[in-house]
N, CA, C and O atoms as CSV, one atom per row, in Angstrom:
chain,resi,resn,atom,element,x,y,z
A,1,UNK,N,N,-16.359,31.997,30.281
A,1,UNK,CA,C,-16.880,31.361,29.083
A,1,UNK,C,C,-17.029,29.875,29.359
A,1,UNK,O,O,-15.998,29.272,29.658
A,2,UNK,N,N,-17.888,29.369,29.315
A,2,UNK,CA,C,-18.097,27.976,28.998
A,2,UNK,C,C,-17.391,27.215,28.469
A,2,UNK,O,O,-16.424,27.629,27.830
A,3,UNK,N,N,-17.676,25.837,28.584
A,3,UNK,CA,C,-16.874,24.967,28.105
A,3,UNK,C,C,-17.404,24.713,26.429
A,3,UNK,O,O,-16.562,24.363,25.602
A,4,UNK,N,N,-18.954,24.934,25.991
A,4,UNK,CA,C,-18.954,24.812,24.555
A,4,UNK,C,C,-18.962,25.941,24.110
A,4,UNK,O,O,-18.794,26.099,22.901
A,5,UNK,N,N,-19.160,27.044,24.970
A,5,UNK,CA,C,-18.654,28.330,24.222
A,5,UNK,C,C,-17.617,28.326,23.479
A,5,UNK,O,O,-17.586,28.628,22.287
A,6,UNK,N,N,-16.454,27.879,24.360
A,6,UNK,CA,C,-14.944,28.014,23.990
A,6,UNK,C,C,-14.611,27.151,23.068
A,6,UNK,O,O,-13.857,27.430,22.135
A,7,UNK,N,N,-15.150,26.019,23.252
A,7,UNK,CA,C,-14.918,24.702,21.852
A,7,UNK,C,C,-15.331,25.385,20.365
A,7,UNK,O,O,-14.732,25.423,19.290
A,8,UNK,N,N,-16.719,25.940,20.837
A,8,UNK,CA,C,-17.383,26.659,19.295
A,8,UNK,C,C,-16.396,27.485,18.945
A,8,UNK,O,O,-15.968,27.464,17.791
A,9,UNK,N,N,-15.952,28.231,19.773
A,9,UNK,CA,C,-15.198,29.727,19.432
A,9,UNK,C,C,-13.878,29.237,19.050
A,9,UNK,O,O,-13.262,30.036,18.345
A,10,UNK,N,N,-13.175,27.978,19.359
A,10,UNK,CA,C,-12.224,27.160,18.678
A,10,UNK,C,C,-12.614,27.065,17.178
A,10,UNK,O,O,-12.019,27.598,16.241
A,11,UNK,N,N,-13.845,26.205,17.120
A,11,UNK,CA,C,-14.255,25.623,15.953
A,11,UNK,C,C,-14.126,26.723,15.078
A,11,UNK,O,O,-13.191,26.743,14.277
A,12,UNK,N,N,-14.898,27.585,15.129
A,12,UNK,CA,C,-14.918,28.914,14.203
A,12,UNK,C,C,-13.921,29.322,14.024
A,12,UNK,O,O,-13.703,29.360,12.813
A,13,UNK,N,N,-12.871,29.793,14.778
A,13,UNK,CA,C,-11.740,30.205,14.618
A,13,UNK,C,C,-10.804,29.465,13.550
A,13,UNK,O,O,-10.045,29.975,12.726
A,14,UNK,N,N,-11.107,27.968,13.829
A,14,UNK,CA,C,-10.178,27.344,12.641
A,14,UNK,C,C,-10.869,27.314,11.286
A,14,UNK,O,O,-10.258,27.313,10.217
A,15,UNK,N,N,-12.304,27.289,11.425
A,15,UNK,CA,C,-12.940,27.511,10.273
A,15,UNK,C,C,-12.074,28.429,9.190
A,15,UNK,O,O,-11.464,28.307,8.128
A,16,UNK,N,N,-12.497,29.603,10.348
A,16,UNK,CA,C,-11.851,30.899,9.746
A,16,UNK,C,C,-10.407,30.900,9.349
A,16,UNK,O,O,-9.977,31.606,8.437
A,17,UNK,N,N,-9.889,30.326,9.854
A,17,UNK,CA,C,-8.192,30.422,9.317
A,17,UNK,C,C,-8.096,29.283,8.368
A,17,UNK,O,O,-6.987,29.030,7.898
A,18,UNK,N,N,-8.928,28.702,8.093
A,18,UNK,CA,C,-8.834,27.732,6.747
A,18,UNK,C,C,-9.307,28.277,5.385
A,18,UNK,O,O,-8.911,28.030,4.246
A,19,UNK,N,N,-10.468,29.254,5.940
A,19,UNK,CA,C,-10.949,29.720,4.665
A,19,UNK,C,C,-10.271,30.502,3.937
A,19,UNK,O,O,-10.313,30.507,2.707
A,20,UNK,N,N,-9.345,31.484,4.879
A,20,UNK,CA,C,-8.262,32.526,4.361
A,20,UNK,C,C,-7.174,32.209,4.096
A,20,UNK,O,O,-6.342,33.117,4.100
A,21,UNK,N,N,-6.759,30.962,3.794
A,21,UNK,CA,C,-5.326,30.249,3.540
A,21,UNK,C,C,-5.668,29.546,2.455
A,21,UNK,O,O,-4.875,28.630,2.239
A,22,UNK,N,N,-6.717,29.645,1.545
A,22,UNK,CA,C,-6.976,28.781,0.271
A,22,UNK,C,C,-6.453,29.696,-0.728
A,22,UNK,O,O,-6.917,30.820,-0.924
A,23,UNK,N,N,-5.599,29.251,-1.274
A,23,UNK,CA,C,-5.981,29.953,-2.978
A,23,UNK,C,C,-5.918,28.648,-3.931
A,23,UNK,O,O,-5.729,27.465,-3.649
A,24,UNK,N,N,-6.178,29.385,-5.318
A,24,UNK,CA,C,-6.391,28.688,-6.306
A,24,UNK,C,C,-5.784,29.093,-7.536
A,24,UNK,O,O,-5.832,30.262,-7.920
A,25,UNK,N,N,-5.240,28.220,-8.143
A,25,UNK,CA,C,-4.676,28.658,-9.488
A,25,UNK,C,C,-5.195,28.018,-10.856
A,25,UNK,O,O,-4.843,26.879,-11.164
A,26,UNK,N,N,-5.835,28.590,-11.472
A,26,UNK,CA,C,-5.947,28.423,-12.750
A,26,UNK,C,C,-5.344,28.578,-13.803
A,26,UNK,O,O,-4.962,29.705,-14.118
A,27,UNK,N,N,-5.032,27.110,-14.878
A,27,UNK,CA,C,-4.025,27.678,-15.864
A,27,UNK,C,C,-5.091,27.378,-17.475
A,27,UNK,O,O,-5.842,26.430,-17.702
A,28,UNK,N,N,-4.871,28.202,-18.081
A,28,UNK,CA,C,-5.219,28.203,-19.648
A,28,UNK,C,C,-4.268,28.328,-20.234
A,28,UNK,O,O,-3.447,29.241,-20.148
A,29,UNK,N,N,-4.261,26.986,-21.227
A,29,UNK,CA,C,-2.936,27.208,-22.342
A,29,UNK,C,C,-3.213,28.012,-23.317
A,29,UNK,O,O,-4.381,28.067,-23.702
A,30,UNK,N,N,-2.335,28.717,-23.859
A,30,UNK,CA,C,-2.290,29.528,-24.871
A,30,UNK,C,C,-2.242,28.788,-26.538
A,30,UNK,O,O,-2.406,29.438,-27.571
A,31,UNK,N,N,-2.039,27.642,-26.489
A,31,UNK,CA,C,-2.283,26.934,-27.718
A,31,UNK,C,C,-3.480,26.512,-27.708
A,31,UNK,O,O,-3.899,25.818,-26.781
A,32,UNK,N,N,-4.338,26.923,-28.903
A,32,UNK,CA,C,-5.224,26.928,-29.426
A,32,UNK,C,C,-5.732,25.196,-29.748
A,32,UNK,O,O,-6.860,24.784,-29.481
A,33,UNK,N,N,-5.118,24.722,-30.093
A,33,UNK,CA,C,-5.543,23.584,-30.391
A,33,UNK,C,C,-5.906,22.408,-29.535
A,33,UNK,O,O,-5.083,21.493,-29.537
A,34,UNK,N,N,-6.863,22.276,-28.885
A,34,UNK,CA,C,-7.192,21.575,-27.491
A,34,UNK,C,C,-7.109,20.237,-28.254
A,34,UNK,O,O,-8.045,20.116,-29.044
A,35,UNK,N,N,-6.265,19.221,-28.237
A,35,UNK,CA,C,-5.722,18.261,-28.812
A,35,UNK,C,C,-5.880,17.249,-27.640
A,35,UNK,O,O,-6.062,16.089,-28.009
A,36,UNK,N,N,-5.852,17.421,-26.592
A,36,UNK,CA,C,-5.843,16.587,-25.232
A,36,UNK,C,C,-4.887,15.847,-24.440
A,36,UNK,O,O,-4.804,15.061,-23.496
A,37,UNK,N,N,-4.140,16.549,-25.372
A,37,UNK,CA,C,-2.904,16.278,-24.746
A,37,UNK,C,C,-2.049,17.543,-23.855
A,37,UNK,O,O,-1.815,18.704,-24.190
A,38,UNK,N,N,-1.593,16.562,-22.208
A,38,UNK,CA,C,-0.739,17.182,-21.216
A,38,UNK,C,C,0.273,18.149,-21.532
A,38,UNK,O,O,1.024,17.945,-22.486
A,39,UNK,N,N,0.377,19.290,-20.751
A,39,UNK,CA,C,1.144,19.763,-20.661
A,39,UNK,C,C,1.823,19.549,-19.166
A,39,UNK,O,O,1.244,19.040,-18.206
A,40,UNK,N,N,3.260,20.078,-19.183
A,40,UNK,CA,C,4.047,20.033,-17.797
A,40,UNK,C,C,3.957,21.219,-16.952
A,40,UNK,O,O,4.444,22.239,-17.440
A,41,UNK,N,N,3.474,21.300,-15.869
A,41,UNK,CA,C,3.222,22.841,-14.988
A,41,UNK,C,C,4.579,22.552,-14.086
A,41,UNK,O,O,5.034,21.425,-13.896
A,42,UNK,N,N,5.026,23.531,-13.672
A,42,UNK,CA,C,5.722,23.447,-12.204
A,42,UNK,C,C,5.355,24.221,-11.237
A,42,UNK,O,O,5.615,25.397,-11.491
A,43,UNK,N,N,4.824,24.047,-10.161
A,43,UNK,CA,C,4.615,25.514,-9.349
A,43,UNK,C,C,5.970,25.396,-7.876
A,43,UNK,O,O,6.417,24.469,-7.200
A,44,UNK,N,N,6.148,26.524,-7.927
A,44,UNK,CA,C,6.957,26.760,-6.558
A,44,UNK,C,C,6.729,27.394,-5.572
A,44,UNK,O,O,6.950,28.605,-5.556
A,45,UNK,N,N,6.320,26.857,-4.693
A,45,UNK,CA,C,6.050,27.857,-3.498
A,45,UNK,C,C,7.504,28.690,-2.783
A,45,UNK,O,O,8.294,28.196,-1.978
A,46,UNK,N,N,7.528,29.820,-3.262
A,46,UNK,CA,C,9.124,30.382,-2.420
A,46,UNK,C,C,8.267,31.789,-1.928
A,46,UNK,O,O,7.125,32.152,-2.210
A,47,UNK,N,N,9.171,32.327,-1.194
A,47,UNK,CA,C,9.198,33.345,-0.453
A,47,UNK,C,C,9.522,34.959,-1.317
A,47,UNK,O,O,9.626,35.044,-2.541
A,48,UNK,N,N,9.620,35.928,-0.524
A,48,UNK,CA,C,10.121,36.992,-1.504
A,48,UNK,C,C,11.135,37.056,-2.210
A,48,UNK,O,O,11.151,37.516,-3.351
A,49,UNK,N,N,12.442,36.436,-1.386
A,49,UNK,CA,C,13.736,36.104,-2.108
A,49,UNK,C,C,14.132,35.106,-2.903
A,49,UNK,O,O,15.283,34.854,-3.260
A,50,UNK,N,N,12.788,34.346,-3.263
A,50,UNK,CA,C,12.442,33.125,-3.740
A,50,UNK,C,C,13.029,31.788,-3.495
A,50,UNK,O,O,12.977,30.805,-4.234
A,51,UNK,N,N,13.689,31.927,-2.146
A,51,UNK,CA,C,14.070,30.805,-1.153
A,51,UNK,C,C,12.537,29.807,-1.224
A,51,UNK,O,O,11.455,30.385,-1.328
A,52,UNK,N,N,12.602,28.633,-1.169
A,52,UNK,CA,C,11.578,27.545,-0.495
A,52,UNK,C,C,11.013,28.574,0.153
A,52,UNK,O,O,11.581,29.632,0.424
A,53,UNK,N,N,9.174,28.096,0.574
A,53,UNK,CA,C,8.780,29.089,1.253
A,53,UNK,C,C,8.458,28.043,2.668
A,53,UNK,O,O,7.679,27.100,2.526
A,54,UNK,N,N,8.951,28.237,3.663
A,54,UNK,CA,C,8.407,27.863,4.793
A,54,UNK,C,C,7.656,28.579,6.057
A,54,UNK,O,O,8.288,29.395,6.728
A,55,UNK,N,N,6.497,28.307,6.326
A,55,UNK,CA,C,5.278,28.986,6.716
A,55,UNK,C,C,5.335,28.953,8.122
A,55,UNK,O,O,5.608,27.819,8.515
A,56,UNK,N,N,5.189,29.716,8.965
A,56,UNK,CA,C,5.372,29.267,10.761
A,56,UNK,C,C,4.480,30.319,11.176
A,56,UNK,O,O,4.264,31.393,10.615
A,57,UNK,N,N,3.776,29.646,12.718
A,57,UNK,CA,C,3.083,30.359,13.391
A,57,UNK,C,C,3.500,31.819,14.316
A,57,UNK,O,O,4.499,32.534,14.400
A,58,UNK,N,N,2.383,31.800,14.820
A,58,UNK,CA,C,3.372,33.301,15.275
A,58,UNK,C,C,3.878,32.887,16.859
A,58,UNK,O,O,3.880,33.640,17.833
A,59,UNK,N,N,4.237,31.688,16.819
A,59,UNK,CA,C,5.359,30.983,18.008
A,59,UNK,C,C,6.515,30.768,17.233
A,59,UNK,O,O,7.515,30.569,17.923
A,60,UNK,N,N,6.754,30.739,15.585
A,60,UNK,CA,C,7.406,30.077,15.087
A,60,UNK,C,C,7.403,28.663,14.738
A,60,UNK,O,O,8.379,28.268,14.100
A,61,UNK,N,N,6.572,27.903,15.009
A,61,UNK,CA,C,6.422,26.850,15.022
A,61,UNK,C,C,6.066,26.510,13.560
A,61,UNK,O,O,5.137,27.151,13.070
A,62,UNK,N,N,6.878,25.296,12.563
A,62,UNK,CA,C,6.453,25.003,11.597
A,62,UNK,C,C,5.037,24.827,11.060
A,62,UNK,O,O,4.264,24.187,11.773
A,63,UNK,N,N,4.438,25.471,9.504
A,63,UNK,CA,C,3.184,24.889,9.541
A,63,UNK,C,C,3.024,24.221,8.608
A,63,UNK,O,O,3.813,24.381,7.677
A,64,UNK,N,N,2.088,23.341,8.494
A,64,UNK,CA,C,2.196,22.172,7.270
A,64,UNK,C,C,1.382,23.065,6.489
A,64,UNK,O,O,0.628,23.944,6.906
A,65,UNK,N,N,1.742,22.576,4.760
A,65,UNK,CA,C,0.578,22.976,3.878
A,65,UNK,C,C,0.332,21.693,3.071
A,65,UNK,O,O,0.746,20.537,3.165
A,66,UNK,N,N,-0.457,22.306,2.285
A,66,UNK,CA,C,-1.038,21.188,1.435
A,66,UNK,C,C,-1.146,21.300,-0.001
A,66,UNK,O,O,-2.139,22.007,-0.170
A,67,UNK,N,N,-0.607,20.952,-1.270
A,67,UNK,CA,C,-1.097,21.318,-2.536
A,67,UNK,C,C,-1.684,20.494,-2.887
A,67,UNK,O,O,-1.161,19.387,-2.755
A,68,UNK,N,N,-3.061,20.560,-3.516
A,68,UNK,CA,C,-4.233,19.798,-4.079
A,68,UNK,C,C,-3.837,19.602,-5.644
A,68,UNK,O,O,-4.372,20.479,-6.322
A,69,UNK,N,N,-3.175,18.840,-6.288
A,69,UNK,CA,C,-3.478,18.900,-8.219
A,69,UNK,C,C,-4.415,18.161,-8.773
A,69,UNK,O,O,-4.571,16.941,-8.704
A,70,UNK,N,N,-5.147,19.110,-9.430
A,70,UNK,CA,C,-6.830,17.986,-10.024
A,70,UNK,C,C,-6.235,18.422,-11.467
A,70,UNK,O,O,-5.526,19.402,-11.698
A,71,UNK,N,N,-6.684,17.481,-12.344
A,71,UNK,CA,C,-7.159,17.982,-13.780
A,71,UNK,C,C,-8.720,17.140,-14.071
A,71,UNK,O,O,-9.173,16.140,-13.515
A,72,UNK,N,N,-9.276,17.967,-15.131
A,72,UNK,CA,C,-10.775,17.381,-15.412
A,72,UNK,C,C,-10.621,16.244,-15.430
A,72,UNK,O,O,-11.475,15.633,-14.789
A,73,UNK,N,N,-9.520,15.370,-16.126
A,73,UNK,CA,C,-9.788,14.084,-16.539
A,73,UNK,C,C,-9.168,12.628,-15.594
A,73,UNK,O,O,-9.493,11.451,-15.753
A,74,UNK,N,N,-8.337,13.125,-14.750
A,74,UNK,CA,C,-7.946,12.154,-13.435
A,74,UNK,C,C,-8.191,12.993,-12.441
A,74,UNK,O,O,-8.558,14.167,-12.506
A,75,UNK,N,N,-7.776,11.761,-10.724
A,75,UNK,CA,C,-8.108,12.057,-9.819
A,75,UNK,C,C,-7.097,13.218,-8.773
A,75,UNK,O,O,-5.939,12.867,-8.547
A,76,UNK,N,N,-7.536,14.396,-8.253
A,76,UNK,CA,C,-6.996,15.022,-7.237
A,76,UNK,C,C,-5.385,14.375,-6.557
A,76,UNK,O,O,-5.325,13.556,-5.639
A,77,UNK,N,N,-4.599,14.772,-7.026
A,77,UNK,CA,C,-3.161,14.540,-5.995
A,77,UNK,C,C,-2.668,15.629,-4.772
A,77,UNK,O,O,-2.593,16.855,-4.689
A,78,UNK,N,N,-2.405,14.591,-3.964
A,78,UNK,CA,C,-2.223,15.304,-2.942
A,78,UNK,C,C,-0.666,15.533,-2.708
A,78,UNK,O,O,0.128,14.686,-3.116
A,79,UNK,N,N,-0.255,16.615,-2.086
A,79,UNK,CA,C,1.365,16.706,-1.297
A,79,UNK,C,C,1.607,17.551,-0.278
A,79,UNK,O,O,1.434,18.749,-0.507
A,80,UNK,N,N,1.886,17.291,0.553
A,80,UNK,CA,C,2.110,17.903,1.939
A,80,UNK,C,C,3.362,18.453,2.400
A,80,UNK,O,O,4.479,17.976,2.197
A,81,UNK,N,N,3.076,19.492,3.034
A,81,UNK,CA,C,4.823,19.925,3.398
A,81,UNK,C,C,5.409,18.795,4.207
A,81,UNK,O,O,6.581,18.846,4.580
């Protein structure tokens, strides 16, 4: 294989493992009265035993994640493992 074969076939590959590691959560409040005012979310990322969830390759090797928080009306926050 070539040398940009193998770069592409890199590239794609991470493509691909980025696209399948997204999710998304949507929340709708159940109070009716869209007043505009915040509510408090918490999310936790844990595991089955609901330990912290920490993510590793299949060397074991730690993997970072990322949580994105947007709301319509301010800007995207970021936090990283």
């Amino acid at each position: 294989m070539s040398r940009a074969s193998r770069r592409d076939a890199d590239i794609f590959s991470s493509i691909n493992q980025n696209i399948r590691s997204k999710y998304q959560l949507v929340y709708h409040p159940t109070n009716a009265k869209q007043d505009g005012t915040y509510r408090k979310l918490r999310v936790e990322l844990v595991d089955d035993e609901g330990q912290p969830l920490h993510i590793q390759d299949e060397k074991h090797k730690p993997l970072k994640y990322e949580i994105i928080a947007a709301t319509a009306t301010a800007p995207s926050r970021r936090w990283n493992s």
